[in-house]
VOSEBA-683075 format. One line per field, with one value per residue (C-alpha): x, y, z negated; residue number from 1; residue in one letter. Coordinates in nm, 4 decimals, padded with zeros to 6 digits. Example, Ala and Ser with C-alpha at 12.3 -4.5 7.8 and 13.67 -1.06 7.14 Angstrom:
BEGIN
px (01.2300|01.3670)
py (-00.4500|-00.1060)
pz (-00.7800|-00.7140)
i (1|2)
aa (A|S)
This chain:
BEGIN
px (05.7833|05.7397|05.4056|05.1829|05.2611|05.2388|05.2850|05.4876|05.1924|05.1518|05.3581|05.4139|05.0548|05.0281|05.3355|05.1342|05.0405|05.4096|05.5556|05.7851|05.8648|06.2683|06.3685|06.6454|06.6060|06.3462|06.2610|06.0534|06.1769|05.9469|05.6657|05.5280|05.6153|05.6390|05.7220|05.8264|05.7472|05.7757|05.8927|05.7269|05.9893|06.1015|06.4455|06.5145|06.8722|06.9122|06.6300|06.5575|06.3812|06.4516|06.2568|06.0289|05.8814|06.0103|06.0072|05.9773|06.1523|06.0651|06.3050|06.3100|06.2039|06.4214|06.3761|06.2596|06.4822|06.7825|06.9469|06.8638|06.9285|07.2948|07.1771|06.9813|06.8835|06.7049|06.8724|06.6806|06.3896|06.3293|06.5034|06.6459|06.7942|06.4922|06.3224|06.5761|06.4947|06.7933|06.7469|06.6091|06.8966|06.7941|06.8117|06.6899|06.8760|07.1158|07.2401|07.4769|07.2219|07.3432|07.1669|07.3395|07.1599|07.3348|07.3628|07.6940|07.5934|07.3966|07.2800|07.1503|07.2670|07.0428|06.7806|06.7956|07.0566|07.2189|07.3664|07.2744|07.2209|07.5577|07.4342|07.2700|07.4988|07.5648|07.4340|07.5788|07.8344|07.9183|07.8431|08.1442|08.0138|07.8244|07.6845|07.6210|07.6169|07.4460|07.3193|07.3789|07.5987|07.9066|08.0037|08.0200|07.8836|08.0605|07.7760|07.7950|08.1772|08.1035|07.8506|08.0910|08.3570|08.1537|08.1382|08.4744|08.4081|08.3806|08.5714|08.4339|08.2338|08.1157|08.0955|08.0161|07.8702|07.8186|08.0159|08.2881|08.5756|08.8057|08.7502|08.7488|09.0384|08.9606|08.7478|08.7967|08.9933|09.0430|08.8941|09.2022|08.9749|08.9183|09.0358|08.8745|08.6733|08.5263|08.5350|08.4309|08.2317|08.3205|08.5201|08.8790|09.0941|09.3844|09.4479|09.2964|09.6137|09.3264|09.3918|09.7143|09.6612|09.4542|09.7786|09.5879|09.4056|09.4035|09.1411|09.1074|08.8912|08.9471|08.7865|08.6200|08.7531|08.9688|09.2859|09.5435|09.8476|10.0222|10.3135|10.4957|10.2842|09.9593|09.9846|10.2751|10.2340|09.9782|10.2434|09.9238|09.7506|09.6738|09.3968|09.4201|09.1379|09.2258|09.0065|08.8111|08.9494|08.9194|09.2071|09.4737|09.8183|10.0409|10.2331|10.5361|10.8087|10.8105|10.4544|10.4142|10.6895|10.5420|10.3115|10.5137|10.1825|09.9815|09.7930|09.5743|09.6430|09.3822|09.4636|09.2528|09.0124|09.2123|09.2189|09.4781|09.6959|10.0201|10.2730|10.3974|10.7530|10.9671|11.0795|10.6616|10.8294|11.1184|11.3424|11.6433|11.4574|11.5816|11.1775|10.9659|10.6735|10.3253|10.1308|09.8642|09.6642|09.7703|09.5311|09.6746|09.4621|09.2329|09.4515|09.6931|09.9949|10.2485|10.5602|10.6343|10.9623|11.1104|11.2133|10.8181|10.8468|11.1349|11.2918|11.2282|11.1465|10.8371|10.6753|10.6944|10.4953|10.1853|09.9163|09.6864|09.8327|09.5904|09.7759|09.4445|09.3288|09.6584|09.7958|10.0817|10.4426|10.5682|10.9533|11.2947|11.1947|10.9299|11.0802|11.0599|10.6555|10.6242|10.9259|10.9231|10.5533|10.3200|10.4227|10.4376|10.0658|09.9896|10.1033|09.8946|09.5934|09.5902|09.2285|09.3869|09.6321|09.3662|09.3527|09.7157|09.7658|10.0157|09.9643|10.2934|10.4654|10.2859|10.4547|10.4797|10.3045|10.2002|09.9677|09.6637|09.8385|09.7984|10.1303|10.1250|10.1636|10.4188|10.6512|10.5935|10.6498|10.9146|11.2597|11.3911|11.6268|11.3567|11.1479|11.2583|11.4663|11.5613|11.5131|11.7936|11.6703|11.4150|11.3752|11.1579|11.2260|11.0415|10.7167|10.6860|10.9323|11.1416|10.9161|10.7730|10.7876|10.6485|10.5048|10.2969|10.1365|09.8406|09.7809|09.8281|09.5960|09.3295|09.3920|09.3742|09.0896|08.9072|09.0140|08.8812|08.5464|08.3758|08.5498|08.3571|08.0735|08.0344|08.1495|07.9029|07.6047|07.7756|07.7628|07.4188|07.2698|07.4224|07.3198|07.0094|06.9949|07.1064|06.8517|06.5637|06.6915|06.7157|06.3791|06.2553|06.3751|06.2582|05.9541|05.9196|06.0924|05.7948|05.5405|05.6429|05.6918|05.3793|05.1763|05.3971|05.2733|05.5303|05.7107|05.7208|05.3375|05.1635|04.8013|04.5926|04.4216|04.0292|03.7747|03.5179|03.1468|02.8966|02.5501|02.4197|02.6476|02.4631|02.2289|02.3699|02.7486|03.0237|03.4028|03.5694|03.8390|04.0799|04.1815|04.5216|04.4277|04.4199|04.0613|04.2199|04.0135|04.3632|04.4883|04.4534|04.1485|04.1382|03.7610|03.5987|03.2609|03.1167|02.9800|02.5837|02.6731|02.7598|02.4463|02.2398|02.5349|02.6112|02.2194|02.2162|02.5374|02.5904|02.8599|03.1060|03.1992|03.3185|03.6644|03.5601|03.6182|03.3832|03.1640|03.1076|02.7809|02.8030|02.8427|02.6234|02.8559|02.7787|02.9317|03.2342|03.2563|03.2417|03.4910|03.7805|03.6942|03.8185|04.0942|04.2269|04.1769|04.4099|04.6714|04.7083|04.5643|04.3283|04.2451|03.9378|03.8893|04.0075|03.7394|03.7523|03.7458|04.0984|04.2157|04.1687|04.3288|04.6599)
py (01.6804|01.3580|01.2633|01.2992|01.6898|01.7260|02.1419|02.3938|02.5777|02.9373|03.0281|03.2273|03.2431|02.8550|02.8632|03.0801|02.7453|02.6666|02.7088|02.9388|03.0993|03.1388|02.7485|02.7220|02.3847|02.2711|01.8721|01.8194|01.4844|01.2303|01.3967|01.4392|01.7949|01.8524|02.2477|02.5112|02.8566|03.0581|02.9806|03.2139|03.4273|03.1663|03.2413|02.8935|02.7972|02.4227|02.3358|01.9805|01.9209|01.5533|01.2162|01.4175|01.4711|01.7559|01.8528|02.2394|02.5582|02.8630|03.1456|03.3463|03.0682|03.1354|03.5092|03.5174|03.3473|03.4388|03.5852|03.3187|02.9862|02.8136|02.4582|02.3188|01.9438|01.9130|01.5593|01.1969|01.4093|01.4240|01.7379|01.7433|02.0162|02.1885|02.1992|02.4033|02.7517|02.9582|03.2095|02.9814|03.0178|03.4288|03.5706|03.9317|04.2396|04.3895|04.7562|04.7239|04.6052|04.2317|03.9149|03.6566|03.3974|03.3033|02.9011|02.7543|02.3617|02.2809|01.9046|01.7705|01.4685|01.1359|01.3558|01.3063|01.6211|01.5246|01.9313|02.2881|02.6408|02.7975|03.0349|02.8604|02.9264|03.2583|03.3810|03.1412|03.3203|03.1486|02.8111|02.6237|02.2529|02.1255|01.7532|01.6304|01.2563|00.9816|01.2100|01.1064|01.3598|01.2079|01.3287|01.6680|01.9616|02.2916|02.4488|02.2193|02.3072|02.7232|02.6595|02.4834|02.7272|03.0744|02.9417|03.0817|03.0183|02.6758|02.4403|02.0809|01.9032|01.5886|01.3675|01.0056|00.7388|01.0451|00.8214|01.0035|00.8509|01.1459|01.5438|01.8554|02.0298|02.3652|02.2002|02.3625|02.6202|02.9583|02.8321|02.9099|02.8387|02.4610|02.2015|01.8890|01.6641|01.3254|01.0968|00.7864|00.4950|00.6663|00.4728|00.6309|00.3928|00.6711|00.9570|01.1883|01.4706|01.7509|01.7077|01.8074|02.1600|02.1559|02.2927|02.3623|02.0302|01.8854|01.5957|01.3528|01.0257|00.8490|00.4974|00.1902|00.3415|00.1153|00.2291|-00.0586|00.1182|00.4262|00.5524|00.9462|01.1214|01.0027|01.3110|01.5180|01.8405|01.8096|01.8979|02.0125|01.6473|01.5642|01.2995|01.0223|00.7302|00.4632|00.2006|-00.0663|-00.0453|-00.4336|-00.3761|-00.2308|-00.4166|-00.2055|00.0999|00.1831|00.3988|00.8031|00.7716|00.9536|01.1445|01.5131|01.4527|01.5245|01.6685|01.3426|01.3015|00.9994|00.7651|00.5067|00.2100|-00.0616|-00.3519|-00.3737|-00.7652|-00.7197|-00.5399|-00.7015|-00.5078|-00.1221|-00.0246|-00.0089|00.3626|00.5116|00.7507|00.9222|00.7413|00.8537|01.2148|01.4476|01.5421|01.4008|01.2175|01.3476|01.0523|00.9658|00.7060|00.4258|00.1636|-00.0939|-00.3909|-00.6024|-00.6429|-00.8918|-00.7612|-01.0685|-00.8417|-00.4704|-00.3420|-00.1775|00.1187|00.2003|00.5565|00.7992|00.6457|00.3820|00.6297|00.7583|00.4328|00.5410|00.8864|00.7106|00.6715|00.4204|00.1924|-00.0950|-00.4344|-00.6526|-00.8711|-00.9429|-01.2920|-01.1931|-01.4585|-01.5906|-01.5894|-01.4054|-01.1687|-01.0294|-00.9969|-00.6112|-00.6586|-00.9420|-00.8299|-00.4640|-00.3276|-00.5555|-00.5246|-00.1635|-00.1421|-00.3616|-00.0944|00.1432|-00.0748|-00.4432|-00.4641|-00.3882|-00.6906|-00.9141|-01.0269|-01.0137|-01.3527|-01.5464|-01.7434|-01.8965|-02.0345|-02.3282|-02.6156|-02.3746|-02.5055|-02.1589|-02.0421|-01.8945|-01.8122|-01.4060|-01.2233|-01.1264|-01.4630|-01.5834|-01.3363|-01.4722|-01.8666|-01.8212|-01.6774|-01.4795|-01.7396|-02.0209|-01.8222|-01.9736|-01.8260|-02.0258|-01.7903|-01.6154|-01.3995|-01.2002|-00.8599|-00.6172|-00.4276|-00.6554|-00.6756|-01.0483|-01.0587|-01.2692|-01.5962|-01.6766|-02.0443|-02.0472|-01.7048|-01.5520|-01.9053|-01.9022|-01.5179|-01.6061|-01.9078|-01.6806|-01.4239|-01.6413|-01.8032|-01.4627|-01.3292|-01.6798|-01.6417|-01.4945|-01.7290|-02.0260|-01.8561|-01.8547|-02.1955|-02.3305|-02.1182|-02.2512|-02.6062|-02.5983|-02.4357|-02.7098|-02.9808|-02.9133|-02.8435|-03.2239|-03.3483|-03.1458|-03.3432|-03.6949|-03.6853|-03.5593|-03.8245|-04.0688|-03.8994|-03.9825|-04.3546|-04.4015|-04.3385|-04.5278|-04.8128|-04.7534|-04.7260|-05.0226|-05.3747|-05.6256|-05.8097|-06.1188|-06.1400|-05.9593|-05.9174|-06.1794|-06.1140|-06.1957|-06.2021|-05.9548|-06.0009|-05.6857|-05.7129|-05.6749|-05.9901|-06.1272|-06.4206|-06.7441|-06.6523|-06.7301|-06.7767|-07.0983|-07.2400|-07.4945|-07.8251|-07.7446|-07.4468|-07.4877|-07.4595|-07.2158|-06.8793|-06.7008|-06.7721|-06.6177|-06.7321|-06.6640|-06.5780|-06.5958|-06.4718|-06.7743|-06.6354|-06.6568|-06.9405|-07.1441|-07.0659|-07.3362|-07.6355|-07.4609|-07.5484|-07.8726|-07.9911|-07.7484|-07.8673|-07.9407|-07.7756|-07.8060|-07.8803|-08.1236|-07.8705|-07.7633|-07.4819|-07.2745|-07.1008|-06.7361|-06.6070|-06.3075|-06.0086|-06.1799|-06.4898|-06.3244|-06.1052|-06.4294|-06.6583|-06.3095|-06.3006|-06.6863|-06.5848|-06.2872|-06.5622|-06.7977|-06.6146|-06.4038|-06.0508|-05.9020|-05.5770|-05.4760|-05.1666|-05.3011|-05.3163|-05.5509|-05.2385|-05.1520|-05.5228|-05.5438|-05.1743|-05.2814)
pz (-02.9168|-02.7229|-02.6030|-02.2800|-02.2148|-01.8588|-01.8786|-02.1307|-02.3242|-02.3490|-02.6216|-02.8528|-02.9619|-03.0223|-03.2616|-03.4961|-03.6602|-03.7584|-04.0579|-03.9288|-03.5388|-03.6018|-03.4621|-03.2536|-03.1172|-02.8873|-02.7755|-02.4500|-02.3515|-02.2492|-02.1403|-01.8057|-01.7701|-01.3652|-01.2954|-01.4858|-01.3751|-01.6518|-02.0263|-02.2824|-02.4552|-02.7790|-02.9794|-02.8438|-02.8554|-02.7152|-02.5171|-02.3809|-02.0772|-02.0297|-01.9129|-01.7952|-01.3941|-01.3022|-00.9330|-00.8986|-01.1197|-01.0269|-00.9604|-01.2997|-01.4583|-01.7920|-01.7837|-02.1074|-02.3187|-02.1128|-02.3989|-02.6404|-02.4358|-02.4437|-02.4209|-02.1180|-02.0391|-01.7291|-01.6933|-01.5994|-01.3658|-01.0345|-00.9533|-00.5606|-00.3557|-00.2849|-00.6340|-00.8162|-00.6442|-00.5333|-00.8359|-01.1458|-01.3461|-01.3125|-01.6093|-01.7661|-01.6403|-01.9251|-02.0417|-01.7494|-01.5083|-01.4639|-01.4790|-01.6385|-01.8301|-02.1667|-02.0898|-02.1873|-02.1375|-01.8571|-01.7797|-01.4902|-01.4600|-01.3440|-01.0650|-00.6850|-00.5932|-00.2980|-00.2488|-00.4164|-00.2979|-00.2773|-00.5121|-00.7400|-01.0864|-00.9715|-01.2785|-01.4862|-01.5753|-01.9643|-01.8155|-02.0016|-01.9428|-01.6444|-01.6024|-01.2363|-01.3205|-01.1332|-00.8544|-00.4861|-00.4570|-00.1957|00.0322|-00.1114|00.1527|00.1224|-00.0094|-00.3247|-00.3410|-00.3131|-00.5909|-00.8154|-00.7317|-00.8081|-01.1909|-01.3530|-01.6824|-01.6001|-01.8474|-01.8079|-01.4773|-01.5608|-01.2299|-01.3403|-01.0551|-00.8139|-00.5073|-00.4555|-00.2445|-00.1986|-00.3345|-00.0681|-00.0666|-00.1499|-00.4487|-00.8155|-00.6502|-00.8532|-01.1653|-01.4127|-01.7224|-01.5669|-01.8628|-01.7897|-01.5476|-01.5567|-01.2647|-01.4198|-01.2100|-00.8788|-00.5551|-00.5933|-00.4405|-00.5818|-00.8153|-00.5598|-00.4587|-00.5137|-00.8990|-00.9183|-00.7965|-01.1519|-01.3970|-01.6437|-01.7053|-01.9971|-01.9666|-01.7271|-01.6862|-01.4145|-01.5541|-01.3384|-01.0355|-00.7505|-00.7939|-00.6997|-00.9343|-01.0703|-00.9607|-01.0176|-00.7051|-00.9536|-01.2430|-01.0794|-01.0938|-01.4590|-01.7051|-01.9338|-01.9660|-02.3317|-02.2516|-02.0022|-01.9598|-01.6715|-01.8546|-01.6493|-01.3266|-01.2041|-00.9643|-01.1396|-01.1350|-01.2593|-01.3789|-01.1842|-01.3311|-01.4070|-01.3815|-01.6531|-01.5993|-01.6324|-01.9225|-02.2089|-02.3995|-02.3653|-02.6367|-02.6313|-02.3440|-02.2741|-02.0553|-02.1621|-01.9936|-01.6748|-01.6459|-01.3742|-01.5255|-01.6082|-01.5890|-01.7174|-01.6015|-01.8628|-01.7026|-01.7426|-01.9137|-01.8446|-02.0688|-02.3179|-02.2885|-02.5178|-02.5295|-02.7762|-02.7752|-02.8515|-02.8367|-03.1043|-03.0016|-02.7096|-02.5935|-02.3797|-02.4797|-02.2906|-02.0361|-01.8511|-02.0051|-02.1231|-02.2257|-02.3512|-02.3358|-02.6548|-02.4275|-02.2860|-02.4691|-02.4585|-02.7782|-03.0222|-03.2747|-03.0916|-03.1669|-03.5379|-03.4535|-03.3022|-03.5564|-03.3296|-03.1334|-03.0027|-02.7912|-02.9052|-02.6318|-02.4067|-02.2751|-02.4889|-02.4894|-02.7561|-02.6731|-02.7205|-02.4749|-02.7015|-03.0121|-03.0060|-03.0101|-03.2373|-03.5510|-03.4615|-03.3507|-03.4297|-03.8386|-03.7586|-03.6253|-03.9712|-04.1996|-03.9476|-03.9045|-04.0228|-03.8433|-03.5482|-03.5980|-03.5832|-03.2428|-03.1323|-03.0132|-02.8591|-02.5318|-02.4409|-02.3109|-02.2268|-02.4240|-02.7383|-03.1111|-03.1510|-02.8810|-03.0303|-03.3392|-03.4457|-03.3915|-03.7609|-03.8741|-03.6140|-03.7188|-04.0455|-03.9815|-03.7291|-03.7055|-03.4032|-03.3307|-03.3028|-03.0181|-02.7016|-02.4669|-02.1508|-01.8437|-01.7578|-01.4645|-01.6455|-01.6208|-01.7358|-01.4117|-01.1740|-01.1782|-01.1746|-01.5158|-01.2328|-01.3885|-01.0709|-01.1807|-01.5347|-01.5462|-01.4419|-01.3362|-01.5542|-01.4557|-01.0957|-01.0822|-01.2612|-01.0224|-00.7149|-00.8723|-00.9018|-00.5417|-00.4282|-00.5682|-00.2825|-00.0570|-00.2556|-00.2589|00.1003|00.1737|-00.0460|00.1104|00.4506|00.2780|00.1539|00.4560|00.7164|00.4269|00.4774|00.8193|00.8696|00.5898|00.7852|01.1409|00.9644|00.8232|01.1744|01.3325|01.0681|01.1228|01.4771|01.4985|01.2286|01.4389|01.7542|01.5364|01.4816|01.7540|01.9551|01.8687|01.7907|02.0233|01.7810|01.6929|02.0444|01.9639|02.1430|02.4623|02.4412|02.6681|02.6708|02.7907|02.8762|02.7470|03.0939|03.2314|03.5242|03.4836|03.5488|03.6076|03.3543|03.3808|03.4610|03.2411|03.4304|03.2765|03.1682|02.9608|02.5983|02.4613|02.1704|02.1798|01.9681|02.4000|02.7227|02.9029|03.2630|03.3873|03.7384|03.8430|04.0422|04.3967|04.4506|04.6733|04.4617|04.1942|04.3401|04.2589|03.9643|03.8689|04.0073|03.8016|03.5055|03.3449|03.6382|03.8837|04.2807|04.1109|03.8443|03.5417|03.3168|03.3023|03.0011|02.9713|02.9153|02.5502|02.3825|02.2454|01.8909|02.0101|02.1202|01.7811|01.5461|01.7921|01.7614|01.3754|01.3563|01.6474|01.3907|01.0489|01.2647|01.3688|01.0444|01.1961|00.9305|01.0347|00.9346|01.1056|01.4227|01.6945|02.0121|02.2193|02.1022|02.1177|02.4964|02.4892|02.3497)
i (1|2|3|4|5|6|7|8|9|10|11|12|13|14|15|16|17|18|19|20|21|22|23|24|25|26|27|28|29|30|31|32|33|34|35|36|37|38|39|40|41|42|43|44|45|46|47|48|49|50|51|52|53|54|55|56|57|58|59|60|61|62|63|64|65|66|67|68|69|70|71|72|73|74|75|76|77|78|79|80|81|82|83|84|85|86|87|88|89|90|91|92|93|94|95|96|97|98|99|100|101|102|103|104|105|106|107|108|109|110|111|112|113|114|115|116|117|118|119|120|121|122|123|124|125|126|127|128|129|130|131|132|133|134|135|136|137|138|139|140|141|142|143|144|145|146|147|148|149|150|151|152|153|154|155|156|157|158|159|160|161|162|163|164|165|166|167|168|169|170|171|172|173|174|175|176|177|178|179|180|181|182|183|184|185|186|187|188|189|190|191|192|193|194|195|196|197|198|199|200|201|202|203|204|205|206|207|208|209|210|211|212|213|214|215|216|217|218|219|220|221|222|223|224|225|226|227|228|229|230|231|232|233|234|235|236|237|238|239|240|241|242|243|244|245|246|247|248|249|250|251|252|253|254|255|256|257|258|259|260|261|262|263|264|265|266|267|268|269|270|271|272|273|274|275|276|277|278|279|280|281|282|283|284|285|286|287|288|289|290|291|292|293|294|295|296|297|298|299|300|301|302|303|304|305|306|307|308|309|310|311|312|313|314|315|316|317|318|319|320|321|322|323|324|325|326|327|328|329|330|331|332|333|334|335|336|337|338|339|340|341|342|343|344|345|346|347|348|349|350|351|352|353|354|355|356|357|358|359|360|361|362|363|364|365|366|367|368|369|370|371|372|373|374|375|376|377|378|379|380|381|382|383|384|385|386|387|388|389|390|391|392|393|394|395|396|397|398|399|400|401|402|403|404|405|406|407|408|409|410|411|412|413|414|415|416|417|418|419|420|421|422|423|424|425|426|427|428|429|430|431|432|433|434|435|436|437|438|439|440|441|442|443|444|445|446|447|448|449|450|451|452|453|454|455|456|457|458|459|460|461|462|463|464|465|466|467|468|469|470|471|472|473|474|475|476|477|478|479|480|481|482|483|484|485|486|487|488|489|490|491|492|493|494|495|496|497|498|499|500|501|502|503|504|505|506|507|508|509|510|511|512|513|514|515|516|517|518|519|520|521|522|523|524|525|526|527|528|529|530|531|532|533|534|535|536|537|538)
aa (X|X|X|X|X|X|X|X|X|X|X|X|X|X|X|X|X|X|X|X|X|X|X|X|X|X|X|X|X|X|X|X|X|X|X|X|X|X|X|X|X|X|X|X|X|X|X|X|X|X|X|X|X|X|X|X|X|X|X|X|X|X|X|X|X|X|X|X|X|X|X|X|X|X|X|X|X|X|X|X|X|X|X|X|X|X|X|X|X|X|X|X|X|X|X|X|X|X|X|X|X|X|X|X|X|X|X|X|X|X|X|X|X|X|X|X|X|X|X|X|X|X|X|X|X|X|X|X|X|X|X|X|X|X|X|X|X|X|X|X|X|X|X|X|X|X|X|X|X|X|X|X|X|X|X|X|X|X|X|X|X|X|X|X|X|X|X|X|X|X|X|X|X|X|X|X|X|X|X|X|X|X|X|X|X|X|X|X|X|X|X|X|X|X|X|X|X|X|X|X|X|X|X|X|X|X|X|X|X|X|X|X|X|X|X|X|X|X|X|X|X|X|X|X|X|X|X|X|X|X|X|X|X|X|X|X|X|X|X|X|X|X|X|X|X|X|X|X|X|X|X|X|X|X|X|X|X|X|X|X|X|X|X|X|X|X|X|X|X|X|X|X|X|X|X|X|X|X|X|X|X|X|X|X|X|X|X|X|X|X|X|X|X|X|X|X|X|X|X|X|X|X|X|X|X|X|X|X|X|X|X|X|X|X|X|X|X|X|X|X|X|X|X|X|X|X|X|X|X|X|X|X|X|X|X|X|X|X|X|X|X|X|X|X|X|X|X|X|X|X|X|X|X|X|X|X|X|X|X|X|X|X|X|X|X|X|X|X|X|X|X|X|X|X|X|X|X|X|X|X|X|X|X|X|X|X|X|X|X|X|X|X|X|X|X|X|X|X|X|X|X|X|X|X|X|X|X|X|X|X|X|X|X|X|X|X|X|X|X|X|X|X|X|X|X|X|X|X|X|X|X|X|X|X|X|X|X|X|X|X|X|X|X|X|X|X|X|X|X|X|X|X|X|X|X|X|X|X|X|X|X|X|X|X|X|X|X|X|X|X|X|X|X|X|X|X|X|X|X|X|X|X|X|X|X|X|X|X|X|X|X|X|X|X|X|X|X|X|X|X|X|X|X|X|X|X|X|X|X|X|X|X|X|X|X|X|X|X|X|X|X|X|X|X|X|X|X|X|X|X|X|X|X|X|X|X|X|X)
């Protein structure tokens, strides 16, 4: 019932309306539905709550349909430690006076739980399944790990991109019905020890998690395993020997999108056991794996029992050291699955005619004898295939490439940032060179020097220009004020003085302007906006 609900109605009288009252399934999702304190009394069997806004349910909020309720979703709200009240999950008292609410899958996966009430799922006592996904739930508090641990009927916990690093150890303790737990998208760096006190697992995910390799101490002790998923886990290298050891009953066995991966020990399993293999399905592809030994399994006849077996996607060599995989398996997967055949391709070695070829059809063009075969150390038993020179040199250059990723990626920040640091200094000092340049005249073409008359120049005086100096007005013209003594001689010979030079009669500031306007035209100076105050200046 999607829409814009923001409450649950007050049922059963609306559902008078419906065809019929005897539904089992209910569909809340995306509303914006933000408390529930009481849910009318429905025969509702799977009831979802999702994408909604929940913050708040009451204690008792299920009372009602205690006894009809197996399926809750309260997943992708905004549920946190304080809005699930310590007695929600409450349900109506039976003939022998208990309280137990009928839910057998609970989901609250994708709301802001950090921790619980220890007593939360204390009356949860069919819960089966439980989904805590995506909730900021590391480190876990001990009152999250009672809560978890009062719910023995607990099968499956569901723990996907919670954080987790490491898992208490007195977690999952006591709960003999416990089969199988999720720990996808968390930080395990290892398969954390606290799982092997689980004997009676049977399912265990332990995908895109940090873990560096397996070795025996990863499943010891789970002698009950059937399904095993170590699936995008960008650091795994490899598989060492009696890993899987113990795990006899495995099933399906998952290994797949580890781009790291190159190598499985030959001795994974205990090998030349007189036990027999129970694998169905094995995924090993989209991984780094060059070479699989013929003696992976207990026998070569267990190879003939698995129904899917998936190598798709590995750098896979074309040589005598893989003829098992290429005459032996890879026909045998054809017969299984020919899809599955499809992208099986060689990649080496490096001077071979048929890299990129499928395996099907090099087993079909080639004979065993014309695969080459030249090193003489190798081993399946090392984990370098004792090929340090030829392989695994296109693995390791990808691999150093990758691990030297975030080394580039900081010399070329340091690079760019000291770049242009230096460009921001050059053009500063460009910058400031310009504008001395500027503002200092020429040392090859100084502006000329010219003389300057106020409008209130004393009658009669002027400035005397000796013989020698050139009569050029683009020159320096020296200038004297004549004293009042000599004024009278200065009237009765005007154009001549005491020394015999002449005597120029004082010019207006208009005079002055037009002679500098012929100074500038002569000496090539055209500055228009250029005043005379700011030529005697400079």
């Amino acid at each position: 019932m999607p829409g814009a609900m923001d409450h649950i109605p007050p049922w059963p009288h609306d559902l008078e309306i419906l065809p019929h009252k005897n539904f089992v399934v209910m569909d809340l999702s995306y509303n914006k539905i933000r408390e529930i304190h009481h849910f009318p009394e429905i025969p509702v069997f799977n009831l979802d709550i999702s994408h909604n806004e929940l913050r708040l349910v009451k204690k008792e909020a299920f009372v009602a349909v205690s006894i009809y309720l197996h399926m809750l979703d309260l997943s992708d709200n905004k549920l946190d430690a304080d809005s699930l009240e310590k007695e929600c999950f409450k349900g109506g008292m039976d003939e022998q006076g208990n309280f137990d609410l009928f839910i057998i899958h609970l989901s609250l996966a994708k709301n802001r739980l950090h921790t619980v009430h220890k007593d939360l799922f204390k009356y949860l006592t069919y819960l089966d399944e439980l989904d805590l996904s995506h909730n900021p739930l590391a480190p876990l508090d001990q009152d999250f790990v009672d809560a978890i641990n009062s719910i023995k009927s607990l099968q499956s916990l569901t723990f996907r991109e919670v954080g987790l690093e490491y898992l208490p150890q007195d977690f999952l303790i006591g709960l003999e019905q416990f089969k199988e737990i999720d720990l996808a998208g968390n930080c395990f760096t290892q398969v954390d020890p606290q799982l092997r006190k689980l004997i009676n697992l049977q399912s265990l995910n332990l995908d895109t998690n940090l873990m560096q390799s397996l070795d025996e101490e990863s499943f010891s002790g789970l002698t009950n395993l059937q399904n095993l998923s170590v699936s995008d886990c960008p650091r795994l290298r490899f598989v060492d020997q009696l890993t899987f050891e113990d795990q006899n009953d495995l099933r399906f066995l998952r290994m797949r999108k580890n781009p790291e991966l190159t190598w499985i020990s030959p001795d994974a399993w205990l090998t030349h056991s007189r036990m027999e293999s129970h694998l169905i399905e094995l995924d090993i592809s989209d991984n780094g794996l060059p070479y699989l030994p013929s003696t992976l399994l207990h026998s070569f006849s267990d190879w003939k029992t698995i129904q899917v077996i998936n190598l798709q996607g590995n750098p896979w060599m074309c040589d005598c050291h893989n003829e098992f995989l290429i005459y032996d398996l890879v026909p045998m997967i054809y017969n299984n699955t020919p899809a599955l055949t499809q992208n099986i391709l060689c990649n080496g070695p490096r001077e071979s005619h048929l890299i990129k070829e499928e395996l099907m059809i090099v087993q079909e063009i080639t004979q065993q004898s014309e695969l080459k075969c030249t090193h003489e150390k190798f081993s399946f038993y090392v984990r370098t295939y004792n090929l340090e020179d030829e392989f695994p040199n296109d693995m390791r250059m990808e691999r150093r490439t990758k691990d030297a990723l975030p080394l580039a990626i900081v010399l070329t920040c340091f690079i760019a940032i000291t770049g242009t640091t230096a460009l921001v200094v050059y053009l500063y000092l460009q910058k400031k060179k310009l504008s001395v340049n500027i503002r200092r005249p020429r040392r090859d073409n100084p502006a000329p020097r010219v003389a300057y008359f106020p409008a209130n120049f004393p009658s009669g005086a002027g400035y005397v220009r000796q013989k020698d100096e050139p009569t050029s007005t683009t020159e320096e013209i020296s200038m004297s004020y004549r004293d009042n003594e000599h004024n009278n001689e200065s009237q009765n010979a005007p154009n001549q003085n005491l020394a015999g030079n002449e005597v120029l009669a004082p010019k207006s500031a208009t005079t002055i302007g037009n002679d500098m306007e012929r100074s500038s035209s002569s000496t090539g100076i055209q500055n228009p906006n250029c005043t005379i105050e700011d030529e005697l200046k400079s």
